[in-house]
C-alpha positions in Angstrom: 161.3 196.3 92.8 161.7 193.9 95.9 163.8 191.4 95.1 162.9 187.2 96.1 160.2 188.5 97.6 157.8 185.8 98.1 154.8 186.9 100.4 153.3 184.0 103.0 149.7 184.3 101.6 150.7 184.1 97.7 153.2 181.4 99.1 150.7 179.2 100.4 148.2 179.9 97.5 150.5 178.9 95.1 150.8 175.4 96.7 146.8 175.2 97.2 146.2 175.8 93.7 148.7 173.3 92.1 146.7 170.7 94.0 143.2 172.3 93.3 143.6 172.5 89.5 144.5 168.7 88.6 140.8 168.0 90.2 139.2 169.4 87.0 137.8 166.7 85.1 138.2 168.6 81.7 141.1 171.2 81.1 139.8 173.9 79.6 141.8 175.6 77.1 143.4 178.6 79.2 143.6 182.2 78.3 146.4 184.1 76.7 148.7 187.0 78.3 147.6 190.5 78.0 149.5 193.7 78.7 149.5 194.6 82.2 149.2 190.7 83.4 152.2 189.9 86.0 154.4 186.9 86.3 156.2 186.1 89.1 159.1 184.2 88.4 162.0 182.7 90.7 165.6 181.4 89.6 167.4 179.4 91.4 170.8 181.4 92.4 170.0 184.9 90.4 168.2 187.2 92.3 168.4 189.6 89.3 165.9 187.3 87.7 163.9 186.7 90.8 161.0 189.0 90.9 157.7 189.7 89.5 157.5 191.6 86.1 154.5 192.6 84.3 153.7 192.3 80.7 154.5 194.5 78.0 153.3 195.0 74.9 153.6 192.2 72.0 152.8 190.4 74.8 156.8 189.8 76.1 158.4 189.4 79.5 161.3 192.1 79.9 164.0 190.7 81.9 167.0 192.1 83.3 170.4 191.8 81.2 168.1 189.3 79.1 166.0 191.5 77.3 162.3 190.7 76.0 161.2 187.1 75.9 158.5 186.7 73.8 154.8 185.4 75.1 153.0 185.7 71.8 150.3 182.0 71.8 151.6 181.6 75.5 148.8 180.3 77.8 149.2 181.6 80.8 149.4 178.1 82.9 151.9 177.5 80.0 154.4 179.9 81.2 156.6 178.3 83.4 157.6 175.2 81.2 158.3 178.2 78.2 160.5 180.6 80.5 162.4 177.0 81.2 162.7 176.2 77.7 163.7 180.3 77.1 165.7 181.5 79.1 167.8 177.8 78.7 169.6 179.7 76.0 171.1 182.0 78.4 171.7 180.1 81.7 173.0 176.7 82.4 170.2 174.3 83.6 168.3 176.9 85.0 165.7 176.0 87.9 162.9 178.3 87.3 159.5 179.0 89.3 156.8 180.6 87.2 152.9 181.9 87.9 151.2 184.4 86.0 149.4 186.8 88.1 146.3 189.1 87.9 144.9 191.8 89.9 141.7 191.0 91.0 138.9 192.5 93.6 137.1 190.2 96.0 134.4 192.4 97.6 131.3 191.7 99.9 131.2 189.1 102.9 134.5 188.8 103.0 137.0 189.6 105.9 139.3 191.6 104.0 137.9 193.1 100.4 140.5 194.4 98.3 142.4 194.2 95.6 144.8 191.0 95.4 147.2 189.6 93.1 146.2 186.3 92.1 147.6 183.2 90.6 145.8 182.0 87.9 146.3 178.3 88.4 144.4 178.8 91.8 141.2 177.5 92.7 138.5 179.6 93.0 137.9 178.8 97.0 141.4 179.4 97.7 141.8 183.0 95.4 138.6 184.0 98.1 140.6 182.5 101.1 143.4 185.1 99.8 140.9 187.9 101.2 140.7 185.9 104.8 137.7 183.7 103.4 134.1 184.1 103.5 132.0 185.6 106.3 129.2 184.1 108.3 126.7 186.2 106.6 128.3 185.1 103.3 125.4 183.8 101.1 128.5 181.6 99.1 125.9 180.1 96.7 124.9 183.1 95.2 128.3 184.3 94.4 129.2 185.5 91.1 132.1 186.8 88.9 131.8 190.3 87.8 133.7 191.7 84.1 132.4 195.6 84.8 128.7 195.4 85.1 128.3 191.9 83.7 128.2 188.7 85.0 131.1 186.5 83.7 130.3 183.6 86.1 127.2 183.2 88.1 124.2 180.5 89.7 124.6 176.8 88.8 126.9 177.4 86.2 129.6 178.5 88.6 129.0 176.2 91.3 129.6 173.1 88.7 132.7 174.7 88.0 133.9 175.2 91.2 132.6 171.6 92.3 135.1 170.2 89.5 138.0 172.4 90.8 138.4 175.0 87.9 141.1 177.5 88.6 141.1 181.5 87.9 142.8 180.3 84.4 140.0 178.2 83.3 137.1 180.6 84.7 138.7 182.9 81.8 139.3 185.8 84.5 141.3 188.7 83.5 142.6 191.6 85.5 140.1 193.8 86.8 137.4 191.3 87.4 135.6 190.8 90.6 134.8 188.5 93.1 131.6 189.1 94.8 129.7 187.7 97.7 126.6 188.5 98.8 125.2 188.1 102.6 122.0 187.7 104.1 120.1 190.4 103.7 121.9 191.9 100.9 120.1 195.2 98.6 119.2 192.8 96.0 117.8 190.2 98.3 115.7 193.0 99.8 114.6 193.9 96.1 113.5 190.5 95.7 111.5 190.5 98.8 109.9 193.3 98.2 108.7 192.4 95.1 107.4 189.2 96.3 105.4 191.1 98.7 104.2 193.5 96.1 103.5 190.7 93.9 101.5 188.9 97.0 99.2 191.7 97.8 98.5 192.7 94.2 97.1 188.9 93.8 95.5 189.3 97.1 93.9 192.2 96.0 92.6 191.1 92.7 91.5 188.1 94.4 89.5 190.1 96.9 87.9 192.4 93.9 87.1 189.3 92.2 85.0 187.5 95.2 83.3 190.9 96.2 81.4 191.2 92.4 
């Protein structure tokens, strides 16, 4: 593991989304840690403890020369005031950073799909601007949150929420979700043109059979 490792992109996400998330109007609950969910975590003065760790099972943090720390009823944009109040039985007024992370795909019109680590207390706009932001063909409106083959987020729904400034953590998103934007043009914009067009000429048609009798 790379040790205080802090890359420029999650850097300056991190700093977007603490701003972004106090625009909610109502806090939504937040979601709990699962196994496989990373945290990245910063204390001042031990590099040891300076890294991102992922989740084990129970759910628990497994730190160097610490041990397991327990996340059982943790929310994830909980975690950094209970590390502080944690690992304070081991350190001396420790100054601790802490984000949960999750691996999530944002694919379609944007300038770099892929996989990216996250923060959860990031606004949506901002997770998408960790992928170089959307293209010009981008059809942003129709965007839509994807758990497998279902929508999780999608339409007006999702456009209130981001309009209110929900984060990843609020939007319920897990790891292995996805992030997709269409663009003009799009296979499923052609399907719904051509059915238009189908739909069009059948009417014509009957209309046509009808004024010939």
């Amino acid at each position: 593991m790379n040790r205080s490792v802090w890359s420029l992109p999650v850097a300056v996400a991190l700093l977007a989304g603490g701003a972004g998330s106090r625009t909610v109007a109502a806090q939504a609950p937040g979601t709990p840690f699962q196994v496989g969910d990373r945290i990245l975590v910063r204390v001042e003065g031990d590099s040891a403890l300076t890294d991102t760790f992922t989740v084990v099972a129970g759910p628990a943090l497994r730190l160097p020369e610490i041990g397991e720390i327990s996340l059982a009823g943790v929310r994830r944009a909980e975690v950094e005031a209970h590390l502080i109040r944690e690992l304070g039985r081991y350190l001396k007024d420790p100054v601790i950073e802490a984000h949960a992370l999750i691996r999530v795909s944002v694919l379609g019109e944007v300038t770099r799909p892929g996989y990216y680590a996250v923060p959860v207390d990031l606004v949506l706009p901002d997770a998408i601007m960790l992928a170089g932001g959307a293209t010009q063909r981008a059809r942003v409106e129709r965007m839509k949150i994807l758990r497998g083959d279902s929508p999780l987020w999608s339409g007006d729904r999702l456009q209130t929420a981001i309009a209110k400034g929900a984060t990843v953590d609020q939007l319920g998103m897990r790891a292995g979700d996805r992030i997709q934007i269409p663009g003009r043009g799009d296979p499923e914009s052609n399907w719904r043109i051509a059915g238009l067009i189908v739909s069009i000429v059948a009417t014509s048609v009957g209309v046509i059979a009808l004024t010939s009798k």
